[in-house]
C-alpha positions as CSV (number, residue, x, y, z in Angstrom):
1,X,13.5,84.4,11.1
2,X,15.9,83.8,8.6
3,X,16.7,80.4,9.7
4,X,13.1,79.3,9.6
5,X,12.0,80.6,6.7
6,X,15.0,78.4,5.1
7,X,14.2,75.7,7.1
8,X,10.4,76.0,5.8
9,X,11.9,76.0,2.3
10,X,13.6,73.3,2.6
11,X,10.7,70.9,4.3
12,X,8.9,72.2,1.2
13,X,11.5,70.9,-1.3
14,X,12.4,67.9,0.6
15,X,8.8,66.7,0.7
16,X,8.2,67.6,-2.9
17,X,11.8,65.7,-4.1
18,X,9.8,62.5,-2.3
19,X,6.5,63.2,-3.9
20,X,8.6,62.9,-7.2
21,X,10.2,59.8,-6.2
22,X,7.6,58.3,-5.6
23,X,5.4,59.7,-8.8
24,X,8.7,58.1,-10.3
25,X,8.2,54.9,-8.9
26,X,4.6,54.2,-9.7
27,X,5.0,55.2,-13.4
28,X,7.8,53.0,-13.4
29,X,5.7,50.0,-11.4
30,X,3.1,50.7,-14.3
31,X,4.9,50.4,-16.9
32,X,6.4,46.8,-15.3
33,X,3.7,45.6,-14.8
34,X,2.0,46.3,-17.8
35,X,4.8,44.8,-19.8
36,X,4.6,41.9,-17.5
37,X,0.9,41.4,-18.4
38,X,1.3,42.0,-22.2
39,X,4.8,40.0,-22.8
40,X,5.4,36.5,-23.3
41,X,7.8,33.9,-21.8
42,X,10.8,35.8,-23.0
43,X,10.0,39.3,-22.2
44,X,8.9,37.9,-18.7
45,X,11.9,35.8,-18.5
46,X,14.0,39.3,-19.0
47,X,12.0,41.0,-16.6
48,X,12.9,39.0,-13.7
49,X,16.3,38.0,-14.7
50,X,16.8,42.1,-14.3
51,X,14.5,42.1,-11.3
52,X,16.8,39.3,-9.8
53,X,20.7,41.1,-10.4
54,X,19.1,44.2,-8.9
55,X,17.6,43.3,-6.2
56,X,18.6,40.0,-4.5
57,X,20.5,42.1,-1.9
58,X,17.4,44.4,-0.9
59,X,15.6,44.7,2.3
60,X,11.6,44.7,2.3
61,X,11.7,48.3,3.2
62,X,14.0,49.0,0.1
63,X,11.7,47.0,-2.4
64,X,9.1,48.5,-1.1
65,X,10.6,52.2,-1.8
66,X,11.6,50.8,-5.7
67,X,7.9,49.4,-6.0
68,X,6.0,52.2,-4.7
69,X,4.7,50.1,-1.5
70,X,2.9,47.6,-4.1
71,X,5.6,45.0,-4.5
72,X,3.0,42.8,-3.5
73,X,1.6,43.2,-7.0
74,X,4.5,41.7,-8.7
75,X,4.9,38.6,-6.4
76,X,1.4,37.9,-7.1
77,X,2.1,38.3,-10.5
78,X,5.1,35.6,-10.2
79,X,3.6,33.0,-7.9
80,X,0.5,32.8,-10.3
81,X,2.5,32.8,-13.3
82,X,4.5,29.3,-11.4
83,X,1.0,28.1,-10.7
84,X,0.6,27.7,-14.0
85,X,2.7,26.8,-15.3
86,X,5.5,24.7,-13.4
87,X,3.9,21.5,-14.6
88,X,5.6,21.9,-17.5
89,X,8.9,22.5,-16.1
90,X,9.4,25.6,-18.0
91,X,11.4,28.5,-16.7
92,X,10.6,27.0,-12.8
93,X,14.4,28.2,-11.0
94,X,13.8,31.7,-12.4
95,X,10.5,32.2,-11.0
96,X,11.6,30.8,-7.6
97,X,14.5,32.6,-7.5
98,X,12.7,35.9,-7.8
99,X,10.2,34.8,-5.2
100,X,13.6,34.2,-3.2
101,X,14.3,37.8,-3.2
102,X,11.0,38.6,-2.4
103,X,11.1,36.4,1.0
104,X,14.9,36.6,2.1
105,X,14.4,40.0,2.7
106,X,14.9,41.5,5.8
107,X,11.6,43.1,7.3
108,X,9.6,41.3,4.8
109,X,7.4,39.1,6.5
110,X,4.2,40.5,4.8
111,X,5.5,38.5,1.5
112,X,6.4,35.3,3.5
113,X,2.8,35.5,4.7
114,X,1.2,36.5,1.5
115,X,3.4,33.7,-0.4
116,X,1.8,31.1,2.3
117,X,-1.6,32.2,2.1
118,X,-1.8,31.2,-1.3
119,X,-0.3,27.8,-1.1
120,X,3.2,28.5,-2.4
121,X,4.6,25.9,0.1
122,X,2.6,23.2,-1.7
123,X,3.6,24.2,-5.1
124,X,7.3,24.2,-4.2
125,X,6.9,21.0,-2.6
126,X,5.2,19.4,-5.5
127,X,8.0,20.7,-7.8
128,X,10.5,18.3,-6.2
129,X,8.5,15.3,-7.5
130,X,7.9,16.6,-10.9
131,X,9.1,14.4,-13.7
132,X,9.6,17.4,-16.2
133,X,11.4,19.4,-13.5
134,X,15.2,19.7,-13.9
135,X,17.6,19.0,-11.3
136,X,18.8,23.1,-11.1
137,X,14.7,23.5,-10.5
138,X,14.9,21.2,-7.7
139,X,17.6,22.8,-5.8
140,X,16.2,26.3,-6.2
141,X,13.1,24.7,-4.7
142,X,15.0,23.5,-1.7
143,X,16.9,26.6,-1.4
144,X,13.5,28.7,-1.3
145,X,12.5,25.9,1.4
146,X,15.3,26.8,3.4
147,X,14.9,30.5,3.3
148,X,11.2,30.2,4.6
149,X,12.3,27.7,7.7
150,X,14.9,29.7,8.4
151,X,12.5,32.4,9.0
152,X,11.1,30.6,12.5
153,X,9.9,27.8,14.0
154,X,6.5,28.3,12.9
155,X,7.3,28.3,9.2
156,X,9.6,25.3,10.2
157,X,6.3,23.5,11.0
158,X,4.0,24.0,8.3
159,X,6.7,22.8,5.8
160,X,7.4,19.3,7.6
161,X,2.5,19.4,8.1
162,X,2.9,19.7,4.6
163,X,5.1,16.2,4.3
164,X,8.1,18.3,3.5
165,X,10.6,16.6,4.8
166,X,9.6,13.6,3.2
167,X,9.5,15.2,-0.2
168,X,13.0,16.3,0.3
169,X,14.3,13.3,1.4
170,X,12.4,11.5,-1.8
171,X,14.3,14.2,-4.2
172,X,17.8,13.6,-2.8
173,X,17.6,9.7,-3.2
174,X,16.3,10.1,-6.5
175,X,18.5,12.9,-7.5
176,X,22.4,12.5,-8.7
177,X,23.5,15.8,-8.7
178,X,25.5,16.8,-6.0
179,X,24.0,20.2,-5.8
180,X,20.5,18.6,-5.0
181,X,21.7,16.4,-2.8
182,X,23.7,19.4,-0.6
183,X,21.0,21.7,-0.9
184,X,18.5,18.9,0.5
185,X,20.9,17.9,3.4
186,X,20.8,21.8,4.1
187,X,16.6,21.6,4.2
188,X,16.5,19.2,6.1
189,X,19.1,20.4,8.6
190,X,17.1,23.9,9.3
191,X,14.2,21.6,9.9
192,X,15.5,19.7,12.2
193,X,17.7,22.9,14.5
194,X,14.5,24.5,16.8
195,X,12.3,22.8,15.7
196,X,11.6,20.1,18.5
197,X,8.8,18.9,17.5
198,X,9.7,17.4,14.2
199,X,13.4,16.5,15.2
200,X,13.0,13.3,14.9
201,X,10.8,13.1,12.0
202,X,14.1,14.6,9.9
203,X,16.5,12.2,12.0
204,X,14.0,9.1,11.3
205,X,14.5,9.9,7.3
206,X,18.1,10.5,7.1
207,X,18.8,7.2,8.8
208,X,16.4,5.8,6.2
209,X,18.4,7.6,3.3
210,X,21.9,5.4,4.9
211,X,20.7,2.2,3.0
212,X,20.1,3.9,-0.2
213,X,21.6,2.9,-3.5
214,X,22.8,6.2,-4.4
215,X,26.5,7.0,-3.4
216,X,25.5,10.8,-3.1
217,X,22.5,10.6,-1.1
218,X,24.4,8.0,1.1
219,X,27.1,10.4,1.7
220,X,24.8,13.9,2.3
221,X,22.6,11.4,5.1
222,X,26.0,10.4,7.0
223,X,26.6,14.2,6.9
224,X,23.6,15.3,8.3
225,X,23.3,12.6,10.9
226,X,26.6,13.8,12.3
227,X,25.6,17.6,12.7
228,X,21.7,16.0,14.3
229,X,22.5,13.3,16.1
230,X,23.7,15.7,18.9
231,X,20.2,16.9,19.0
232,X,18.6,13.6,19.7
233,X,20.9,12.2,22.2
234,X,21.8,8.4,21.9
235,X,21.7,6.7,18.8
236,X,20.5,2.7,18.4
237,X,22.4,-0.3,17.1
238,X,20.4,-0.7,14.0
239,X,22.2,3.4,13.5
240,X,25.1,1.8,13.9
241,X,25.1,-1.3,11.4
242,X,24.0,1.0,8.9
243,X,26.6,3.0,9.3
244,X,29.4,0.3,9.3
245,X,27.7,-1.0,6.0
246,X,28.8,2.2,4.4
247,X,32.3,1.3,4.8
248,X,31.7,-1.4,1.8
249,X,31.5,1.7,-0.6
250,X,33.5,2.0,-3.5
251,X,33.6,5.5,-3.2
252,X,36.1,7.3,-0.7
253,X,34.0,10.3,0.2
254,X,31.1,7.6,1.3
255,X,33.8,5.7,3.2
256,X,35.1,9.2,4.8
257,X,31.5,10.3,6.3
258,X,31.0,6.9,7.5
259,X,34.8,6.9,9.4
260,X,33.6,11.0,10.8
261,X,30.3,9.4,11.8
262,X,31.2,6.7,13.5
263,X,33.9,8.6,15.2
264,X,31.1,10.6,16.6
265,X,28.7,7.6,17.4
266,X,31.4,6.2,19.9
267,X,31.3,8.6,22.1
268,X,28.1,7.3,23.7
269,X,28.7,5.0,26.1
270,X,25.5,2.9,24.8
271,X,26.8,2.0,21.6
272,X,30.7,2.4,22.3
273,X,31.3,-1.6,22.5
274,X,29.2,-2.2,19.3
275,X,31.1,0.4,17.1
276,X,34.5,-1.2,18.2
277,X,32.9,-5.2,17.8
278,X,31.6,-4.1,14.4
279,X,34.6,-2.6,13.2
280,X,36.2,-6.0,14.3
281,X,33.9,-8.2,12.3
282,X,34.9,-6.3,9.2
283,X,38.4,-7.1,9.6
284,X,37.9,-10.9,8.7
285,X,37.5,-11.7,5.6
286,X,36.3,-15.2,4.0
287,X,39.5,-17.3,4.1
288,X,39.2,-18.0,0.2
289,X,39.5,-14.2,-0.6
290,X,42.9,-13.9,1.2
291,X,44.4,-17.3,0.5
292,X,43.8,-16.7,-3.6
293,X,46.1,-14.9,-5.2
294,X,45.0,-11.4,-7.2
295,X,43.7,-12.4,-10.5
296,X,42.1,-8.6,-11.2
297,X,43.4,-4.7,-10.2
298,X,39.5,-4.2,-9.3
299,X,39.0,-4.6,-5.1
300,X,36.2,-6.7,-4.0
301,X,33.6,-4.6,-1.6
302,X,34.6,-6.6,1.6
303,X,38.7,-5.9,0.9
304,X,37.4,-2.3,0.9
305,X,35.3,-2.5,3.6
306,X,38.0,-4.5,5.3
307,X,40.5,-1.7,4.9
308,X,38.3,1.1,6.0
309,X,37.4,-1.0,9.5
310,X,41.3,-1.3,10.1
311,X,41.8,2.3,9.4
312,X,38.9,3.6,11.4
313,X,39.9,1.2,14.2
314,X,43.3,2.5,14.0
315,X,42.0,6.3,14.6
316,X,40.4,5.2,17.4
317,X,42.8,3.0,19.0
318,X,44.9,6.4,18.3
319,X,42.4,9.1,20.0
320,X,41.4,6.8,23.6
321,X,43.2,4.4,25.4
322,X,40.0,2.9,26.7
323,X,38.9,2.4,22.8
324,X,42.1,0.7,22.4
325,X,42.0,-1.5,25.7
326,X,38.4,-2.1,24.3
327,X,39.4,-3.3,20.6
328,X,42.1,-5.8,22.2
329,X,40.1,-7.2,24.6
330,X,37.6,-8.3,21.8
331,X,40.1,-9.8,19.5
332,X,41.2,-6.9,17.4
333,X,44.7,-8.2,17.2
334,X,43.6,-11.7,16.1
335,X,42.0,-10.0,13.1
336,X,43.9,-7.6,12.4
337,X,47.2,-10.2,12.1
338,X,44.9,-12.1,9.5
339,X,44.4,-9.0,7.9
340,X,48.2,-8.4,7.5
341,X,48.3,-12.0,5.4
342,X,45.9,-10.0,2.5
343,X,47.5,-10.4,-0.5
344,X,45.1,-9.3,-2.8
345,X,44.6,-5.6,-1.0
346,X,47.6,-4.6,-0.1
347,X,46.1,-1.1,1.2
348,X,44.2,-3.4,4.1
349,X,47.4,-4.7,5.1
350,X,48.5,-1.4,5.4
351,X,46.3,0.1,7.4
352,X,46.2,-3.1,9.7
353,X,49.7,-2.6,9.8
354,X,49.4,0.7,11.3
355,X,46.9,0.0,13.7
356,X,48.8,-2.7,15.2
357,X,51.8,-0.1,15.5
358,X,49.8,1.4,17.6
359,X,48.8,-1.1,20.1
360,X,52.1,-2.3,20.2
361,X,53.1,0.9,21.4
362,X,50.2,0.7,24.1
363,X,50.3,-2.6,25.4
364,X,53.5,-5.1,25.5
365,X,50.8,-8.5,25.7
366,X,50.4,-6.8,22.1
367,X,54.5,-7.0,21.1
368,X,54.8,-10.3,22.6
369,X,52.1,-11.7,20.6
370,X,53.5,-10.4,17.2
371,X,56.7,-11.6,18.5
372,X,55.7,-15.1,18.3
373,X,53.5,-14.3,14.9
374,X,56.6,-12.4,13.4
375,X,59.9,-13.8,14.9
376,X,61.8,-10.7,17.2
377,X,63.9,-10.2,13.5
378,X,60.5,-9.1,11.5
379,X,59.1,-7.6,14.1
380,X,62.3,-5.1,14.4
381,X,61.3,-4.1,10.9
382,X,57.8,-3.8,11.6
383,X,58.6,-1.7,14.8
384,X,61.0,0.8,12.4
385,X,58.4,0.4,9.8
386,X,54.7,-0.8,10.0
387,X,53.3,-0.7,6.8
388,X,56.2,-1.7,4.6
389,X,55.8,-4.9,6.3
390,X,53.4,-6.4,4.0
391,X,56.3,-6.5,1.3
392,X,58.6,-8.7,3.5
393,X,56.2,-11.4,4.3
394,X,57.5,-15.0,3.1
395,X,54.5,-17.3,1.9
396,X,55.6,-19.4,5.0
397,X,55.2,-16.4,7.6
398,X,51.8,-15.7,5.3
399,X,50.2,-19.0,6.3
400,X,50.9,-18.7,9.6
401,X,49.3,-15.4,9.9
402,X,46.2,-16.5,8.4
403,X,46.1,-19.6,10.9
404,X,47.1,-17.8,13.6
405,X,44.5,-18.1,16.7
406,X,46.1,-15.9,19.3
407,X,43.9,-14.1,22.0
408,X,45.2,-11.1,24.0
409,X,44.8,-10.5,27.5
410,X,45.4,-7.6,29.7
411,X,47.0,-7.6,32.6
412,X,44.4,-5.1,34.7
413,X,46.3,-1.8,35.7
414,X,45.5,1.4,37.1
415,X,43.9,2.5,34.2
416,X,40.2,1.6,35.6
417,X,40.2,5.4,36.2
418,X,39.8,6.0,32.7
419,X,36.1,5.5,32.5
420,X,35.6,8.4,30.2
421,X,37.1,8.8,26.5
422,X,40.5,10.6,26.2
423,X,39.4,14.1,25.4
């Protein structure tokens, strides 16, 4: 008897401590939102500023519980307040980050569903055309994009009805912030992963970003081709020439997404023999550009382009025998001795000097060739060290590289069981 009468007590006071909390929480949601409704920018600025450090970890039951199951109220407070005002780019990332909390949170699909019935896709989406928005405003736009696709397939759909993914892919080619640019890559990568439907829309636009003039967007679309393309299947030769065009850039972290892309492209059998003849046809330049001597420290694009083909080509060469019996066969060793007679970019000589190291290694139709080219003294050096050759060349041994016209043949050996690239 004694044990229930204390139980009985303490039902009582546990339900009264909750009817205090939660008397608690609705005077406080009162008094919120009645400063909400009766402050300007700043005060409202403040408010969700606070409402943000607080919160941004919270579940939907847990905001619920701090808002007295009428968080709802404040999220319609903030979407309208955006509504009206985000066309003059004013205070636009705070709002959305708020409305971030409000739909990253776990068990809270009743705000994701009341944020969509009252257009808040559209709004967000027409934020990343806006003039007067900032690039930060533009990122927290994406990044509220992202959390509602990541929320299903279904919300992955009505963003890319509503033209999102062309929206996004307009605001990273416009955009020069590298923030923009990642956080759109990132969109557009959640719309593309279970979402099979749309796949190729967000494939289709990336490959239409590769041609851009915009060394960032250039190097987010190589990026995101490479973690998509596996989605698609095979790629097409246009893919590809877009791809190799990239290795003209002047800027290195263009030139590296192009080398990891291309690296990927290969292994598909259907385009394997274009990559390799591509990277080829780089490798020669016009005869006037090598024969000239340097008259400026500045590269020209096809010396750079030239350097990446002979570096990527080396990598390959490296990774697969096949690739390697495959670059010979289609005069890699022709180009890449003409290469070796570049004075004005020494770093193309270089790299051609390393990627013939390796085929020498590979093939002794290779060695012999060089032999001839070099004379069986030079090519010692080169065999102990490949890309200090460049320095030894005479202006007599120069001119006979660039002249040189020498095809390789292989002799056909047991490695026809190599139909497959080296894993």
């Amino acid at each position: 008897a004694v044990v229930s009468t204390q139980s009985g007590h303490y039902g009582r006071d546990t339900n009264y401590i909750l009817r205090m909390v939660r008397k608690t929480s609705t005077v406080a949601l009162q008094h919120l939102l009645q400063e909400w409704d009766q402050g300007k920018t700043r005060t409202r600025e403040k408010i969700l500023s606070n409402f943000i450090s607080r919160h941004q970890d919270d579940s939907g039951p847990g905001l619920e519980e701090e808002f007295a199951d009428a968080g709802s109220l404040f999220l319609t407070r903030i979407t309208t307040w955006l509504r009206l005002t985000y066309l003059l780019g004013q205070n636009i990332k705070i709002q959305l980050d708020a409305i971030k909390v409000f739909l990253s949170a776990s068990c809270g699909q009743r705000y994701l569903s009341e944020f969509l019935e009252v257009g808040g896709i559209l709004t967000v989406l027409e934020i990343l055309g806006l003039k007067t928005a900032r690039e930060e405003d533009k990122s927290a736009a994406m990044q509220l994009l992202e959390t509602i696709s990541n929320c299903g397939r279904k919300y992955k759909e009505v963003i890319c009805e509503s033209y999102g993914v062309r929206a996004a892919a307009e605001c990273m080619a416009r955009s020069y912030t590298a923030h923009t640019q990642e956080c759109g890559r990132s969109l557009l990568y959640s719309l593309a992963h279970g979402n099979p439907r749309y796949q190729k829309q967000v494939y289709q636009v990336l490959k239409d970003l590769l041609p851009s003039t915009n060394p960032g967007t250039q190097r987010v679309a190589a990026q995101g081709l490479r973690h998509i393309q596996k989605l698609i299947g095979s790629p097409t030769h246009a893919l590809v020439e877009n791809v190799l065009a990239l290795l003209r850039s002047l800027y290195s972290d263009v030139q590296y997404e192009a080398a990891e892309l291309l690296k990927e492209l290969v292994e598909y059998e259907e385009v394997r023999e274009v990559v390799v003849c591509g990277l080829i046809a780089l490798l020669t330049p016009v005869l006037d550009d090598v024969i000239r001597p340097p008259v400026s420290d500045t590269p020209l694009p096809q010396h750079l382009q030239q350097a990446a083909a002979a570096k990527v080509l080396g990598l390959l060469c490296e990774k697969s025998q096949k690739l390697a019996s495959l670059a010979v066969e289609n005069g890699a060793v022709q180009s890449l001795i003409v290469v070796l007679s570049n004075v004005r970019h020494p770093l193309s000589q270089r790299h051609a000097a390393r990627t013939l190291s390796y085929l020498v290694k590979q093939f002794t139709e290779v060695q012999g060739t060089l032999r001839e080219c070099l004379g069986p003294d030079l090519l010692e050096e080169f065999m102990s060290s490949p890309e200090d050759l460049h320095k030894k060349l005479t202006p007599a041994q120069l001119d006979k590289l660039i002249s040189n016209n020498t095809q390789v043949f292989l002799q056909n050996t047991s490695s026809e069981d190599e139909l497959l690239l080296d894993q």
